[in-house]
C-alpha positions as protocol buffer text, in pm:
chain_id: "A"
residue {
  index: 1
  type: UNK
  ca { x: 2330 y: 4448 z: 5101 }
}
residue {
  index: 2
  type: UNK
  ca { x: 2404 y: 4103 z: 5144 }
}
residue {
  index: 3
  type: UNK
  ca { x: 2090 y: 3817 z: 5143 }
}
residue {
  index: 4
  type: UNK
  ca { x: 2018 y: 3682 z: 5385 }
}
residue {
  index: 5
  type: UNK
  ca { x: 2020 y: 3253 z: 5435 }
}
residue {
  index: 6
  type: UNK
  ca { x: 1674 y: 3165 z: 5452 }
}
residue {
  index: 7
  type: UNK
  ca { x: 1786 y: 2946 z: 5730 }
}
residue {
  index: 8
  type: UNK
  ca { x: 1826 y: 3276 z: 5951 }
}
residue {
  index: 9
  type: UNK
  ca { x: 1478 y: 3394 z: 5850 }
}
residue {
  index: 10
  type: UNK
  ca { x: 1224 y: 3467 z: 6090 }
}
residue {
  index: 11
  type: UNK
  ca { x: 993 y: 3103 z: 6090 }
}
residue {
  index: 12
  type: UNK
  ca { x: 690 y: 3334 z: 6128 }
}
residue {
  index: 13
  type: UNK
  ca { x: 725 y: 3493 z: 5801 }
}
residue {
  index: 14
  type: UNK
  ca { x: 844 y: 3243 z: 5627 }
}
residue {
  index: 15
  type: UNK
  ca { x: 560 y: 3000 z: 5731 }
}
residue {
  index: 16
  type: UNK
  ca { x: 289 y: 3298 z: 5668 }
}
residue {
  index: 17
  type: UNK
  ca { x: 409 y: 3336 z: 5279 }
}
residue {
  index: 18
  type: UNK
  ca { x: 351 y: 2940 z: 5289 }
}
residue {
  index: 19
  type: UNK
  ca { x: 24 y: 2944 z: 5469 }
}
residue {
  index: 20
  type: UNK
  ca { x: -74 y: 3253 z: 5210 }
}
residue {
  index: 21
  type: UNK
  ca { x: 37 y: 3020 z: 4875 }
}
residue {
  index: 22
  type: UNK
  ca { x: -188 y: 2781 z: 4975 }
}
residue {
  index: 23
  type: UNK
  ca { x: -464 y: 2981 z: 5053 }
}
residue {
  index: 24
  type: UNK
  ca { x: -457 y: 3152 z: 4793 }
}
residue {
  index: 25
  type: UNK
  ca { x: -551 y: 2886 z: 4585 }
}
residue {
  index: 26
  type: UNK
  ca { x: -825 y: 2748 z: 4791 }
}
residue {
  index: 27
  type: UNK
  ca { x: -676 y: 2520 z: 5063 }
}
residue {
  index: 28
  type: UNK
  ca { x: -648 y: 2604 z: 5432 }
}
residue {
  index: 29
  type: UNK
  ca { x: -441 y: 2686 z: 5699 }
}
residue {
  index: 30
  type: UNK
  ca { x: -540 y: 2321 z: 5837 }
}
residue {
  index: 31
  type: UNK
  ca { x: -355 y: 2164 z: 5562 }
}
residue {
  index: 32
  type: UNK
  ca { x: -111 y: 2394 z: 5602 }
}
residue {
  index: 33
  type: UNK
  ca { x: -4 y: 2263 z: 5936 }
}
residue {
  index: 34
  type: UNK
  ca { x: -116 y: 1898 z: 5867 }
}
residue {
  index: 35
  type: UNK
  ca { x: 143 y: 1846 z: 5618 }
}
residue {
  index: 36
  type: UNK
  ca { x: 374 y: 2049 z: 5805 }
}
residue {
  index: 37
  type: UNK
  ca { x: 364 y: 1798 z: 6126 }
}
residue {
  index: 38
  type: UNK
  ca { x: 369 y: 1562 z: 5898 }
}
residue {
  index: 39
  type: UNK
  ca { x: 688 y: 1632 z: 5773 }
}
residue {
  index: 40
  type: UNK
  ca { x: 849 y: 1750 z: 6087 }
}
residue {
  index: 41
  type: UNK
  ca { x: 675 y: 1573 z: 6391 }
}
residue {
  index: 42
  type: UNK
  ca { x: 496 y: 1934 z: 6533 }
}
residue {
  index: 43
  type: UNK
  ca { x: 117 y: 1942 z: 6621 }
}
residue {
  index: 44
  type: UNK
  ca { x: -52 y: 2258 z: 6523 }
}
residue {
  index: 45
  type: UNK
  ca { x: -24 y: 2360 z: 6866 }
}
residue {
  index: 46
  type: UNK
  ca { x: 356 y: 2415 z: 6856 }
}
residue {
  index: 47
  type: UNK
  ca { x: 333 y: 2562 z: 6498 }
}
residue {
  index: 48
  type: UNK
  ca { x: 151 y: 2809 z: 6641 }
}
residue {
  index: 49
  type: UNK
  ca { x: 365 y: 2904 z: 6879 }
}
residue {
  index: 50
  type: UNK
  ca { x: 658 y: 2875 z: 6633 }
}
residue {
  index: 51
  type: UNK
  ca { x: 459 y: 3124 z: 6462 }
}
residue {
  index: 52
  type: UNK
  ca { x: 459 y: 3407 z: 6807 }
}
residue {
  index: 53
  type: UNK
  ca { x: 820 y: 3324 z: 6858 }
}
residue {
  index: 54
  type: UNK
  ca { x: 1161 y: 3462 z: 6761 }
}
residue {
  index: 55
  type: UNK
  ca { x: 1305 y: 3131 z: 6596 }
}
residue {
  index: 56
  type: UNK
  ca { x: 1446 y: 3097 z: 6313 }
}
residue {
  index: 57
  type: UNK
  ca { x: 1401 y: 2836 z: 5971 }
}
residue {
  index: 58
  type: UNK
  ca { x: 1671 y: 2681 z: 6046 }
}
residue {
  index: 59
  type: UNK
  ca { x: 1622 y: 2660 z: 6395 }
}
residue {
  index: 60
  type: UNK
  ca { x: 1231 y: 2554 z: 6321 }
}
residue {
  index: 61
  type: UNK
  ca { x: 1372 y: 2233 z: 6119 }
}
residue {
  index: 62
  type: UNK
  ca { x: 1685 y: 2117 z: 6353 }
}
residue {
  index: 63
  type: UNK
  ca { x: 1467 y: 2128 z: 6665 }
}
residue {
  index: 64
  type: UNK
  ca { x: 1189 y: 1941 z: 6495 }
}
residue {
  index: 65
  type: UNK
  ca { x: 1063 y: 1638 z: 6686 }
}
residue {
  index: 66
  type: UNK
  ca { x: 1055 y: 1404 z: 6393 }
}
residue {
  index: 67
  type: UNK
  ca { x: 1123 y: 1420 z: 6063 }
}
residue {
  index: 68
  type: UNK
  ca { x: 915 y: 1157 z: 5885 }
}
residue {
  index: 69
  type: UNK
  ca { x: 1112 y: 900 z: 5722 }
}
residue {
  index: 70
  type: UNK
  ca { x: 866 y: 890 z: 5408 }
}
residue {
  index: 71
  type: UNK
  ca { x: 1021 y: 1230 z: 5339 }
}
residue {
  index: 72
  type: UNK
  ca { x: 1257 y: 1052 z: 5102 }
}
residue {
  index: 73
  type: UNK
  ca { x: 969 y: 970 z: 4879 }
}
residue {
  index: 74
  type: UNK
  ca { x: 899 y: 1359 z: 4808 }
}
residue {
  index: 75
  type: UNK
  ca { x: 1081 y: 1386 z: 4490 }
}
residue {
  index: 76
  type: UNK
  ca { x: 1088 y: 1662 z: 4197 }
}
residue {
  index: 77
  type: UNK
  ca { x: 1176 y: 2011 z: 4133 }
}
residue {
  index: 78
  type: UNK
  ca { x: 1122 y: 2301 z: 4347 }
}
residue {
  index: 79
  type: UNK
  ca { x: 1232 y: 2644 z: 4244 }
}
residue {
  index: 80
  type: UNK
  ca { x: 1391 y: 2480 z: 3918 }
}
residue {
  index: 81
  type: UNK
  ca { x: 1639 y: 2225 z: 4173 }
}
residue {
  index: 82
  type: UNK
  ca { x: 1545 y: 1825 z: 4195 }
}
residue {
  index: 83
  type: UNK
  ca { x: 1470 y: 1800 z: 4619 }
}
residue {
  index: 84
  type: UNK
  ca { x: 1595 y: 1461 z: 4584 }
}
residue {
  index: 85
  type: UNK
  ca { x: 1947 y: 1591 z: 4482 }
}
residue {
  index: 86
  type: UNK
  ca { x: 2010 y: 1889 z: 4737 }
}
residue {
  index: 87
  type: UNK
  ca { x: 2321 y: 1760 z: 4992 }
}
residue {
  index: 88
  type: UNK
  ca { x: 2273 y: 2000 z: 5288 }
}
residue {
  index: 89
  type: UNK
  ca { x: 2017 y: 1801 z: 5501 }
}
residue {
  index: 90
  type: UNK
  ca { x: 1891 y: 2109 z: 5652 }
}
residue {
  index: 91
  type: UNK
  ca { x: 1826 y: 2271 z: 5278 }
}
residue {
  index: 92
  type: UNK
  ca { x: 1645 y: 1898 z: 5152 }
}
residue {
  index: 93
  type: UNK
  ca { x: 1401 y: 1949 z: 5456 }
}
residue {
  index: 94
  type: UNK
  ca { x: 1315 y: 2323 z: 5372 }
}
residue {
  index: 95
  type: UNK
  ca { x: 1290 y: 2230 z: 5033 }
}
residue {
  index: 96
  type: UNK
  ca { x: 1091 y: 1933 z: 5132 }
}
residue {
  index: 97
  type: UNK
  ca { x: 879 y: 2135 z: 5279 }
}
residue {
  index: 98
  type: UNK
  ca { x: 849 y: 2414 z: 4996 }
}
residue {
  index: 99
  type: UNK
  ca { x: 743 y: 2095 z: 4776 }
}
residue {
  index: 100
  type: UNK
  ca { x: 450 y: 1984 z: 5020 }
}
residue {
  index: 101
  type: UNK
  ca { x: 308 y: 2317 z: 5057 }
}
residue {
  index: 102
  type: UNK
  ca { x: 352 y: 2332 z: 4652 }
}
residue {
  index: 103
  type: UNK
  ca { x: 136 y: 2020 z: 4578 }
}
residue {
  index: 104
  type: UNK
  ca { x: -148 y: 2178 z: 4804 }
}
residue {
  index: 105
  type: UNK
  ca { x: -167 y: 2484 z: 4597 }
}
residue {
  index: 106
  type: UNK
  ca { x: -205 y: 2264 z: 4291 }
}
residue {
  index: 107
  type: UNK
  ca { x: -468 y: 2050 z: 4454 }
}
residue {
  index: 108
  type: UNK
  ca { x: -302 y: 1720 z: 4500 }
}
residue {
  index: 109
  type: UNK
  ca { x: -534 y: 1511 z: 4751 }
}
residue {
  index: 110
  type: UNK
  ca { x: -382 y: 1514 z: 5074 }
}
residue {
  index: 111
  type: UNK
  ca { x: -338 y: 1118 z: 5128 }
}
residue {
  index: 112
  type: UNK
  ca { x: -89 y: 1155 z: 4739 }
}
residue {
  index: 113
  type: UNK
  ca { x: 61 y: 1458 z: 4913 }
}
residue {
  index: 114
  type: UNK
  ca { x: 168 y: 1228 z: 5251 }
}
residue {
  index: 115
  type: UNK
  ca { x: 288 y: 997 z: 5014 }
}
residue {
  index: 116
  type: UNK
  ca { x: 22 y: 731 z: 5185 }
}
C-alpha cells in the first residue's frame, strides 16, 4: 500500500496527534492553537472549524491567512531534517509547525517559542 503525503491527510487528525503531544506533556490545547495562529494567521475559531471539516494539511497551510514572517527564525531539526533547509515551501511550513508544537512539549516559554 502506498503512503500517503501528509499533505493529503485529513487536518483533523493530524492537528489532534499535535494537540495530544503537547498535552501529554502538560501544556494545553490553548497553546496549541496560539502558536498555531501564530504561525499561520488563524484564530482559534477557524482552527476549530478546520478541525469539523474535510480539508486537508496541505490545504490547511496554502489557504492560511498569514504566514508570519518571523517563521524564518524557527530553525533546527525536526524528525532528524534541519527546517531551515527543507525547499518545498509547503513542507518548511508543516515542518515549521511540527517544530512549534515540539518546543511546547519540552516546555520552552511561549514568548522563546514566538521567537519574541
Amino acid at each position: 500500500m502506498p503512503r500517503m503525503d501528509v499533505t493529503e491527510m485529513p487536518f483533523a487528525k493530524l492537528y489532534s496527534l499535535l494537540v495530544a503531544k503537547a498535552e501529554k506533556k502538560g501544556r494545553t490545547r490553548q497553546e496549541v492553537d496560539q502558536v498555531t495562529g501564530w504561525l499561520t494567521g488563524y484564530t482559534p475559531e477557524q482552527l476549530a472549524a478546520m478541525e469539523q471539516s474535510e480539508i486537508s494539511y496541505g490545504e490547511f497551510f496554502r489557504a492560511a491567512p498569514a504566514i508570519n514572517p518571523n517563521c524564518t527564525l524557527i530553525t533546527g531539526k525536526i524528525c532528524g531534517v534541519r527546517v531551515e533547509e527543507i525547499e518545498d515551501p509547503l513542507m518548511r511550513q508543516i515542518r515549521y509547525l511540527d517544530k512549534l508544537v515540539d518546543e511546547l512539549a519540552k516546555g520552552r516559554p511561549m514568548g522563546k517559542i514566538l521567537r519574541k
